[in-house]
N, C-alpha and C positions, 0 to 999 in steps of 0.2 A: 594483455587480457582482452577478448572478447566479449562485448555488450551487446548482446540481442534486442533491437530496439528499430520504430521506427519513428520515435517524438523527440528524437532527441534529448535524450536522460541522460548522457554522458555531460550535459554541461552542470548536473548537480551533481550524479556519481563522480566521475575521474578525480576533482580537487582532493577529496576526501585519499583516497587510494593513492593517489599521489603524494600527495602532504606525508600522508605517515607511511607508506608501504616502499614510499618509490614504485611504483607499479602504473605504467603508463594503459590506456585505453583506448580502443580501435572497435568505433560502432559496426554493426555487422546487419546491417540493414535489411532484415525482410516485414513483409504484409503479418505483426503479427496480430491486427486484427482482426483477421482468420481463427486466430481465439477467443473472441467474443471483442465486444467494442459496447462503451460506454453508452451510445445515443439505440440502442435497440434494435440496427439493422441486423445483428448476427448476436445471437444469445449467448452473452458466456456460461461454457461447460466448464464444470467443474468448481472446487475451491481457487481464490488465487494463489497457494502456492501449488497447488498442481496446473494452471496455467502459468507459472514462472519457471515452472522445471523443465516443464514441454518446451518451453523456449531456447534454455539452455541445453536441450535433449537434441534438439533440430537444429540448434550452430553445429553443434558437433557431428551428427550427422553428414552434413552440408558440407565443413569444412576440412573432415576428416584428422589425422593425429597432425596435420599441424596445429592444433590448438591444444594448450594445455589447460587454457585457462578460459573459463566462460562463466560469466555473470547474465542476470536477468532481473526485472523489477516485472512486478502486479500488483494493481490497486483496484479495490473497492469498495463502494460508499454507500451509505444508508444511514440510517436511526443508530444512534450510541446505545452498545448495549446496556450500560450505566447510568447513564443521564438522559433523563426525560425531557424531548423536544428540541434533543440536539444532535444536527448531522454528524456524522465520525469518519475520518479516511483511514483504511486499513493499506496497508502496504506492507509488501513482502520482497523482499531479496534474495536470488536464490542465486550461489556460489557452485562450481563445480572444480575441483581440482583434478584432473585426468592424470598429471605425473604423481599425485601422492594416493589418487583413489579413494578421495572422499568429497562428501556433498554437505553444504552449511549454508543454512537459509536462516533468518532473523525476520522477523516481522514487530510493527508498531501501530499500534492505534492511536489515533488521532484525533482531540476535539477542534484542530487549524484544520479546518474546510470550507469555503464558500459554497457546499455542496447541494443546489437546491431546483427548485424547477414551479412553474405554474402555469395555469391555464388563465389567459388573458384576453379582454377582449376590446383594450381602448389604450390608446397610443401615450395616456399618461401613467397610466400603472404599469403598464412597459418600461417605461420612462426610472418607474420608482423601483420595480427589480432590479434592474440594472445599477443603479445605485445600490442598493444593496448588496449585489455579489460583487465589488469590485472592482466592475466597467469602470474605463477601456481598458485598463492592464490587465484583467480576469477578462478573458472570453464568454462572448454567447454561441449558444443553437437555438435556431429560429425554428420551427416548423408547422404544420397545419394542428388544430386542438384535434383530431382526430389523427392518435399519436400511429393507427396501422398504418395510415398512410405515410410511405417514405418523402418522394416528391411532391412540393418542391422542400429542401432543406437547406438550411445554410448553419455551416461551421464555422466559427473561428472567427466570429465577428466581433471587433476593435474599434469600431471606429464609430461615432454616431450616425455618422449618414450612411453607412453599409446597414446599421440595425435599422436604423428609418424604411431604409428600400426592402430590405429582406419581411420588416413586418406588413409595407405596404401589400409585397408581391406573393405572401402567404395569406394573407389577409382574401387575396382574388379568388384564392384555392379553397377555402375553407370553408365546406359546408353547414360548419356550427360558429360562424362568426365570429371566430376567434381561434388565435395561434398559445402554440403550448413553446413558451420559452424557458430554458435551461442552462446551468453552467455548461460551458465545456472543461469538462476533467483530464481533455487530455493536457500531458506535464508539460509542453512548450506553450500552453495558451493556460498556466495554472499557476504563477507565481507560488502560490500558498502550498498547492500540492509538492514544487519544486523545490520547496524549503523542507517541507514533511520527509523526503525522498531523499535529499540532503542529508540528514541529521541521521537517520538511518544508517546511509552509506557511510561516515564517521562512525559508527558502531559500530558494523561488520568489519570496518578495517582494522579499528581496535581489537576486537576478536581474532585478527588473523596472525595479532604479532605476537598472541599468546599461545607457546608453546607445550604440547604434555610432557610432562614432569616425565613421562616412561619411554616413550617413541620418537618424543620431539616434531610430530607432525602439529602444524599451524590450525588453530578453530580449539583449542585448550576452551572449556567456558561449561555455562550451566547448562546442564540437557535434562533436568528434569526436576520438581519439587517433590517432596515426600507429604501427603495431609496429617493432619491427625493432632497438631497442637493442641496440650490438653487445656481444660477451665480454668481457671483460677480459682473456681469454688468448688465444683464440686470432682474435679479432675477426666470428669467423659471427654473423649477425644472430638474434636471439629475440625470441620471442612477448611480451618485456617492451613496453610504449609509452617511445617514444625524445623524441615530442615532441606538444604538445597544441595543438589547434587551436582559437582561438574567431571565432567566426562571426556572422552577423546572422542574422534570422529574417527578413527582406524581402529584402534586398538583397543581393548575394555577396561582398562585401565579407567577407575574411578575412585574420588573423590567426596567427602561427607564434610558437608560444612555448615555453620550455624548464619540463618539469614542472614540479611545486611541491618536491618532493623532491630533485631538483639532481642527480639521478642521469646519470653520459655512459656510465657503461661498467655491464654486467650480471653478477652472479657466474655464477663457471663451472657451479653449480649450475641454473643455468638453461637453458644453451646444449647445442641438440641434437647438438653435435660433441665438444665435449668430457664432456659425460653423456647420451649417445645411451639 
């Protein structure tokens, strides 16, 4: 299998695929920062799982039908859509099968993030970020508080006296007195991301060993919820899912199943009639 990557994600992906698939992993190393990148210099287009497909879109490209098999990972971060005042890592996996002709992406949100950034302007609250996301085993980016400016920048900073000199020598550049320091999210300088990314890749290979009950092509699993669970009091249908659907990735072969939670009826706390 092919991994499109240039951070090295095969040392969280491959265990997973290995362990339960037997499916060995061979990174395939291009710039895909060229799809956007984390620190601002190039804007990511698009959703992540349309820059994890372009990934896996462009191995194949690149490598032509020697490759049957290509994977890709995309992450990212921001405000939890659920929880107020907590960063979230979003990460997507995107599978391609070329010998059975089908495509299987998973994605997982995440409150395990160091995911954060500020504007600082005195070498001891520098000091207290860095504590805080992590440092030295989570990475920093240094750069000037006037974030259009690129140079000078430093990535992937571990060590205290590299963050020392990086704040001293932006600190020279910085026409507001002050440097804008941040995680680095990329996955070889992210522990926390590389466990998130982890847990994931154990899930898509769990899905792969599941076969359709019709075809027998590999990615058997849920491809969509139905809404409409009704009240309990007064029986109006809500925005809850009532029942789950799993599907093939070839074939249209489907399946109607009762959640995993066993839930028939919704509380009134949900239903647009009785709490309008």
């Amino acid at each position: 299998m092919i991994l499109t990557t240039r951070h090295a994600k095969s040392i969280a992906l491959a265990p997973p695929f290995w362990n339960q698939l037997g499916a060995s992993m061979l990174e395939y190393v291009v710039n895909t920062d060229q799809q956007g990148m984390f620190s601002d210099k190039i804007e990511q287009v698009g959703s992540a799982l349309d820059c994890a497909r372009r990934k896996c879109e462009r191995a194949l490209d690149k490598l032509g039908n020697r490759v049957g098999y290509v994977l890709a990972s995309e992450g990212r971060f921001g405000p939890h859509p659920f929880l107020p005042f907590q960063p979230s890592d979003e990460e997507v996996l995107y599978f391609i099968d070329r010998k059975r002709g089908f495509h299987l992406h998973l994605s997982q949100l995440s409150k395990k993030t160091n995911y954060s950034m500020a504007r600082l302007a005195d070498w001891e609250t520098v000091l207290a970020f860095a504590q805080a996301a992590g440092f030295p085993s989570h990475a920093l980016i240094v750069r000037p508080a006037e974030r259009r400016s690129i140079e000078p920048i430093f990535k992937g900073i571990q060590t205290l006296s590299d963050l020392e000199a990086a704040f001293g020598e932006v600190m020279r550049h910085s026409r507001l007195g002050a440097v804008w320091v941040e995680t680095d999210m990329r996955v070889q300088f992210n522990p926390t991301r590389m466990q998130v990314i982890g847990e994931l890749a154990a899930t898509l290979a769990a899905r792969l060993l599941c076969l359709c009950p019709n075809c027998h092509t590999p990615g058997w699993g849920k491809v969509r919820v139905e809404k409409g669970l009704p009240c309990q009091a007064c029986g109006s249908e809500t925005e809850l899912a009532k029942m789950e659907i799993k599907g093939c990735l070839k074939c249209t072969y489907e399946q109607v199943t009762d959640l995993f939670d066993g839930l028939k009826q919704a509380d009134t706390v949900y239903c647009p009639v009785c709490n309008p």
